[in-house]
C-alpha positions as CSV (number, residue, x, y, z in Angstrom):
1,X,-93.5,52.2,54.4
2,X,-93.4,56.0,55.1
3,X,-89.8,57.1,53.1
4,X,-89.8,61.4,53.0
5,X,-88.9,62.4,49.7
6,X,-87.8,66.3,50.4
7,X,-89.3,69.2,47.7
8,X,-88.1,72.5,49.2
9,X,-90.0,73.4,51.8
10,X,-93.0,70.2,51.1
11,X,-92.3,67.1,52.4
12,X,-93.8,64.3,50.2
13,X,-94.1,61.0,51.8
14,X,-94.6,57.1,50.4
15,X,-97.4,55.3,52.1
16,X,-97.2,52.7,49.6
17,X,-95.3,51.3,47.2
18,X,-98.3,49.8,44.8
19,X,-96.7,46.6,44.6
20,X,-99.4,44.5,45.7
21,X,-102.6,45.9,44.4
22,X,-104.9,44.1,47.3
23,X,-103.0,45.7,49.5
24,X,-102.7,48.9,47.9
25,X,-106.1,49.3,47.9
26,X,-106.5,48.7,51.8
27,X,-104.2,51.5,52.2
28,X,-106.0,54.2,50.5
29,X,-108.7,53.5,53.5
30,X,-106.2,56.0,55.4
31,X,-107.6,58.4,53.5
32,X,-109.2,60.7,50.1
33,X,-107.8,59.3,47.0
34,X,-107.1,61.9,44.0
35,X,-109.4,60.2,41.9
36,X,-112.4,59.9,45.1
37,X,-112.3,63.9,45.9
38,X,-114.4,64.6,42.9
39,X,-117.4,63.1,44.7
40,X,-116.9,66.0,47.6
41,X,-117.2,68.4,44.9
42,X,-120.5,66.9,43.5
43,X,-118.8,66.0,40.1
44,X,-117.4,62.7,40.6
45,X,-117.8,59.4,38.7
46,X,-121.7,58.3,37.5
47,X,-123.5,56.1,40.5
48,X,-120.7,57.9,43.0
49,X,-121.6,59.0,46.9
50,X,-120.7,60.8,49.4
51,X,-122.5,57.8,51.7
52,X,-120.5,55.4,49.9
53,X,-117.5,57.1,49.9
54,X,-118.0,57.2,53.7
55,X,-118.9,53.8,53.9
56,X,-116.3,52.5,53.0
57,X,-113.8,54.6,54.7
58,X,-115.1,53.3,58.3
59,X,-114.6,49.5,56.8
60,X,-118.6,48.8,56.2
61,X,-119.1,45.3,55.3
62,X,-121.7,44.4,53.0
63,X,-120.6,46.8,50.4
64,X,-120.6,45.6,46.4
65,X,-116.4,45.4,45.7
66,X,-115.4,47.6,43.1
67,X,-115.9,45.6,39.8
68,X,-113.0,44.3,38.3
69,X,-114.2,45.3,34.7
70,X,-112.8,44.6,31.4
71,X,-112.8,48.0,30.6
72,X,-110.7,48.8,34.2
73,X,-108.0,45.9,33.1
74,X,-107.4,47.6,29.3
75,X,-107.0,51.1,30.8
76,X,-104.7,49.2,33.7
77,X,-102.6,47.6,30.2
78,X,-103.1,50.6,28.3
79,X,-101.2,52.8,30.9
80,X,-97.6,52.1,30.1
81,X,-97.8,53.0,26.0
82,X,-99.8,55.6,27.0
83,X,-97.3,57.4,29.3
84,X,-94.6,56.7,27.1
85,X,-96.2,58.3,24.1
86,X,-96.8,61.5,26.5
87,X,-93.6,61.9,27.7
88,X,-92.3,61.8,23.9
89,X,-95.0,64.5,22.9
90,X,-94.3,66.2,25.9
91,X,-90.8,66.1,25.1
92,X,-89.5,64.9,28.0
93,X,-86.4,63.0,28.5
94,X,-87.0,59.4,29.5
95,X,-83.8,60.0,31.6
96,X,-85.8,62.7,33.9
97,X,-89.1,61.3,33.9
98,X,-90.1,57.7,35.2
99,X,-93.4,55.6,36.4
100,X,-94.6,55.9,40.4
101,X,-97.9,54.5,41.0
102,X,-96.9,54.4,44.7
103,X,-99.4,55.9,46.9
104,X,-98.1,59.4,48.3
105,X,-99.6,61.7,51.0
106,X,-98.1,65.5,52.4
107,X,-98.7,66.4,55.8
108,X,-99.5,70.1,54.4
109,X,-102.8,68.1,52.9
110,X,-104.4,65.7,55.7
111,X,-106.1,63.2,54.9
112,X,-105.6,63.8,51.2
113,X,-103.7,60.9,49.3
114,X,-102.8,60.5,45.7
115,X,-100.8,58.1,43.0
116,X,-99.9,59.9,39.9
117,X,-98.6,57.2,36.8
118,X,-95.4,58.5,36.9
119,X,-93.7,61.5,38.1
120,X,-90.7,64.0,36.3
121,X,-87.5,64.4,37.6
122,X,-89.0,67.8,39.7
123,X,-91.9,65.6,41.3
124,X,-94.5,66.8,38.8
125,X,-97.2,64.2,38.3
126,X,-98.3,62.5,35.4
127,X,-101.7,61.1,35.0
128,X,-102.8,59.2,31.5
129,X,-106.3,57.9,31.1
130,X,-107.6,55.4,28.3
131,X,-111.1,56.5,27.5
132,X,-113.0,53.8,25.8
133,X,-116.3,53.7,26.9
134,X,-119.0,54.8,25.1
135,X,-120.8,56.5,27.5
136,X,-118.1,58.5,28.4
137,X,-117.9,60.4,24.8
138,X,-120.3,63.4,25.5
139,X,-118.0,64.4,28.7
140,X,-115.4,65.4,25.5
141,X,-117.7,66.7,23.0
142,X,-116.6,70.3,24.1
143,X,-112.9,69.7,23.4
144,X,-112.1,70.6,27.2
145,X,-110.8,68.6,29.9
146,X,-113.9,67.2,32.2
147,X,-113.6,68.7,35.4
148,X,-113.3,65.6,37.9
149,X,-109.9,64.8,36.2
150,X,-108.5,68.0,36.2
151,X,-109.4,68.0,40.2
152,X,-107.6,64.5,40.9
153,X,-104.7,66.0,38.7
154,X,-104.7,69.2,41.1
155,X,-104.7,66.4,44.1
156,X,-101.9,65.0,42.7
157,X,-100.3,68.5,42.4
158,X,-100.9,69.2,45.5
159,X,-99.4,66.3,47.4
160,X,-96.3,66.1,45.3
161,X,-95.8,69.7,45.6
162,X,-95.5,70.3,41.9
163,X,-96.5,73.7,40.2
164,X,-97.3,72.0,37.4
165,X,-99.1,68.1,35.8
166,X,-98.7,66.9,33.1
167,X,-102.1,65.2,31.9
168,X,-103.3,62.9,28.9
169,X,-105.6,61.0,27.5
170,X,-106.6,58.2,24.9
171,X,-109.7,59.1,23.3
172,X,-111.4,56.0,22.2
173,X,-108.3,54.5,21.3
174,X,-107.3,56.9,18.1
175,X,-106.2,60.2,19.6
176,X,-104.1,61.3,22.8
177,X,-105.1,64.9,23.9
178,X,-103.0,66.2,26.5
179,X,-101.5,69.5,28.1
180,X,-99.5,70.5,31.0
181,X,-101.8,72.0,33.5
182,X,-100.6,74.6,35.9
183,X,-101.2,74.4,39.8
184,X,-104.8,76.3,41.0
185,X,-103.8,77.5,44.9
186,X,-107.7,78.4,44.9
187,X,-109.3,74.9,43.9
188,X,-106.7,73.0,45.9
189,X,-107.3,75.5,48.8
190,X,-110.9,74.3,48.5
191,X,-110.2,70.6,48.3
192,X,-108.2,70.7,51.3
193,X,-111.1,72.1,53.2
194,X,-113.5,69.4,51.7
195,X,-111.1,66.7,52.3
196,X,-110.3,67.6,55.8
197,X,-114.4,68.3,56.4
198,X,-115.4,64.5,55.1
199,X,-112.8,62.9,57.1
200,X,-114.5,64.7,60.0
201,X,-117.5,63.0,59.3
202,X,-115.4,59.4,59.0
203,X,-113.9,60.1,62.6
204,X,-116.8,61.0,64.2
205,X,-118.8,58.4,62.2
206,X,-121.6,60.9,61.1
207,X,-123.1,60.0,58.1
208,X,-123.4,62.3,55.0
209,X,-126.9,62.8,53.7
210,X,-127.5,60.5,51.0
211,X,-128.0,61.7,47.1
212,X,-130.1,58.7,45.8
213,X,-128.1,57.3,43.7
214,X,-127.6,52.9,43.6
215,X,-124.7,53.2,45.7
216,X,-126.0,55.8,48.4
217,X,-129.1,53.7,48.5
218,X,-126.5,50.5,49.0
219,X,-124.2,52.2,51.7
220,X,-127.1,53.4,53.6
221,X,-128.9,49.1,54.0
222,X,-124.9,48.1,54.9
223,X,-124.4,51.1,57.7
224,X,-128.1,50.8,58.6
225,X,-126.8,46.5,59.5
226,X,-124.5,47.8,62.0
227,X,-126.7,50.0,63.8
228,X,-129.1,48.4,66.7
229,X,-133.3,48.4,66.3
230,X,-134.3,52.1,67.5
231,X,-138.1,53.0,67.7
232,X,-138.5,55.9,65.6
233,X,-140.4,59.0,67.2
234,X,-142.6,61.0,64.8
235,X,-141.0,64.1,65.8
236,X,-137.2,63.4,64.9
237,X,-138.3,62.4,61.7
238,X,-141.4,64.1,60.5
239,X,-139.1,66.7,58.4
240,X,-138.2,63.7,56.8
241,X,-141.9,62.7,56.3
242,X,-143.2,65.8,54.9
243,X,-140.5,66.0,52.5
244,X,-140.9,62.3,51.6
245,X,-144.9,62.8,50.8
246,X,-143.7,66.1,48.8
247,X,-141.1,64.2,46.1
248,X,-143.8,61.3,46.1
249,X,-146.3,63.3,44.8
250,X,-143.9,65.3,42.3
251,X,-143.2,62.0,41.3
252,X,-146.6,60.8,40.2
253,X,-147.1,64.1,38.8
254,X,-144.1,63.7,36.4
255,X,-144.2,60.0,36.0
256,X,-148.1,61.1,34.4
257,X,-146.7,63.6,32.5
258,X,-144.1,61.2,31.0
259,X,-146.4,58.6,30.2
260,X,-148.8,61.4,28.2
261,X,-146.0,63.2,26.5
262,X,-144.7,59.4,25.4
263,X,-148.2,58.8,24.2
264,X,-148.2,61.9,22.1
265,X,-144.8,61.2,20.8
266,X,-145.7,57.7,19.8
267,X,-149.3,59.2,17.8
268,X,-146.8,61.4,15.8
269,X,-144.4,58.6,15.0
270,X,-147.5,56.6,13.5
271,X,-148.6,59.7,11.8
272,X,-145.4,60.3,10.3
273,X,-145.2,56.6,9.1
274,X,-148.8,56.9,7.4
275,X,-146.8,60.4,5.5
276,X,-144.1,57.6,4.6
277,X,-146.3,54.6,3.1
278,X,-144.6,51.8,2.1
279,X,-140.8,53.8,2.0
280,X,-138.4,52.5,4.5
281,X,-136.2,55.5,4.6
282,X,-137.1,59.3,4.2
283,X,-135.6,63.0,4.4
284,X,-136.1,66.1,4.0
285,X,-134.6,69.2,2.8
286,X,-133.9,70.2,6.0
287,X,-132.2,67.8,7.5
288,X,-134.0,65.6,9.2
289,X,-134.2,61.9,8.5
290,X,-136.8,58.8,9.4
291,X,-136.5,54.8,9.1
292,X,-138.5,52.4,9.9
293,X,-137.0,49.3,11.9
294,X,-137.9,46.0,12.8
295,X,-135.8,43.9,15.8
296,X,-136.6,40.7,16.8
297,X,-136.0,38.4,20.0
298,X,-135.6,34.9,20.2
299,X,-138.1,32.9,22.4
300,X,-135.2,31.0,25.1
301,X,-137.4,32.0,27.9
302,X,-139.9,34.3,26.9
303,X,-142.4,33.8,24.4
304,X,-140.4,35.4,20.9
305,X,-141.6,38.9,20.1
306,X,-140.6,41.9,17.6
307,X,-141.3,45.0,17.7
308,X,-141.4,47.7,15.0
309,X,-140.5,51.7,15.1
310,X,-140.1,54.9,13.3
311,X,-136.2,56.0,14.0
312,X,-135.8,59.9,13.7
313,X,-133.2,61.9,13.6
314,X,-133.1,65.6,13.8
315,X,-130.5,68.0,11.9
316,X,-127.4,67.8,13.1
317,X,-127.2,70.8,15.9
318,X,-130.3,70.7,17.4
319,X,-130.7,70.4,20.4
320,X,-133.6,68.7,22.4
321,X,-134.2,69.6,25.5
């Protein structure tokens, strides 16, 4: 379905409804998703890829599937109150404001595609996100924004042709922070050129250099399926060589260092327990706190085992490094 919805001079057009999901999904395969341009700029989602991102834009086989997880289906359920909380805050008038979730592309943008939660009455996006995991709490701690959703709201700008978003969140299920964002020429400027760059690479099929991560290392065994034996010559990959032998050795360097400095950590702890004697639970006037615990785990498989440990906690504000 490709329906032009007409924004003064930008031409905003339907590429999906989002009806079916499955099939939603396929679609996005026609090109950079809002929430998938992060990765270009190095700051996308933990595990991400450029090599997987490009993997699965030429229809690699072999791939993990996204995981359904319980987490994705609350945020999924989540979305609806969320939004309609916002819009209230916002103070917008349910009349002028309403949900999308269809997937929408500008030709002013190749390759660039986006589906906000809902849209105003002036085609400015709305994006809501329900933050619940744990590990995602330190990307709040400074009270701002973390940057890979303020560049998919910016997508999202961009393809509606809206000056403005409209973004919030649920933090942990107890407070919605959100503000209306204005429209940054210069960062979408620079997302268009990444966007239309990567897709380069999908058309011609040239591979982006991998960054290590699980799911570079993944991509790189399923494109590596689809490519016939070659011989390798020493001399188109001996860069690749040298610099292989030069990380493997920095590695055992710092793997030896880790193992020494967890050592010496470990000395201390017992130290510090022989300074505590019998006492379960100690402080100091300074802040800084120490217990001893005790977990244990039950024999199913393995033989049953428990282990003991000096918990310490520095004053709140320091920083280790």
């Amino acid at each position: 379905m490709n329906t032009p919805i007409t924004l003064g001079t930008s031409e905003t057009i339907v590429l999906h409804d989002g009806k079916d999901r499955d099939a939603w999904i396929n679609a996005r395969d026609a090109g950079v998703g809002a929430s998938e341009v992060p990765i270009l700029l190095d700051c996308g989602y933990s595990e991400s890829s450029k090599l997987d991102l490009y993997a699965r834009k030429i229809g690699t086989e072999g791939l993990k599937p996204f995981d359904e997880t319980e987490s994705i289906q609350w945020g999924r359920l989540l979305e609806d109150p969320i939004i309609t909380e916002l819009a209230k805050r916002a103070e917008l008038d349910p009349e002028e404001w309403g949900k999308n979730r269809c997937l929408l592309g500008n030709p002013a943008f190749p390759y660039l595609i986006a589906t906000p939660d809902g849209l105003t009455s002036d085609m400015e996006p709305i994006e809501v996100k329900a933050i619940g995991h744990m590990p995602h709490r330190e990307e709040w701690e400074d009270g701002n924004i973390p940057r890979k959703y303020l560049i998919q709201h910016q997508c999202q700008m961009a393809v509606c042709g809206a000056k403005r978003g409209l973004f919030g969140a649920l933090l942990f299920g107890s407070k919605l922070v959100w503000d209306w964002f204005e429209r940054d020429d210069k960062l979408i400027a620079e997302i268009r050129t990444k966007v239309i760059d990567f897709w380069g690479l999908v058309e011609s099929r040239t591979p982006p250099e991998s960054n290590g991560s699980d799911t570079a290392h993944d991509a790189a065994f399923a494109l590596a399926a689809t490519i016939p034996p070659k011989e390798l010559f020493i001399g188109e990959i001996s860069e690749h060589l040298e610099r292989w032998e030069t990380f493997a050795s920095e590695e055992k360097r710092l793997n030896k260092a880790v193992k020494e400095a967890k050592a010496s950590r470990k000395s201390i702890e017992d130290a510090l327990t022989l300074k505590m004697g019998s006492a379960k639970v100690a402080i100091t006037n300074t802040g800084w706190s120490f217990e001893k615990t005790e977990s244990f785990r039950a024999g199913y498989s393995v033989k049953p085992s428990s282990s003991k440990k000096l918990e310490i906690t520095p004053p709140k504000g320091t920083v280790l490094i």
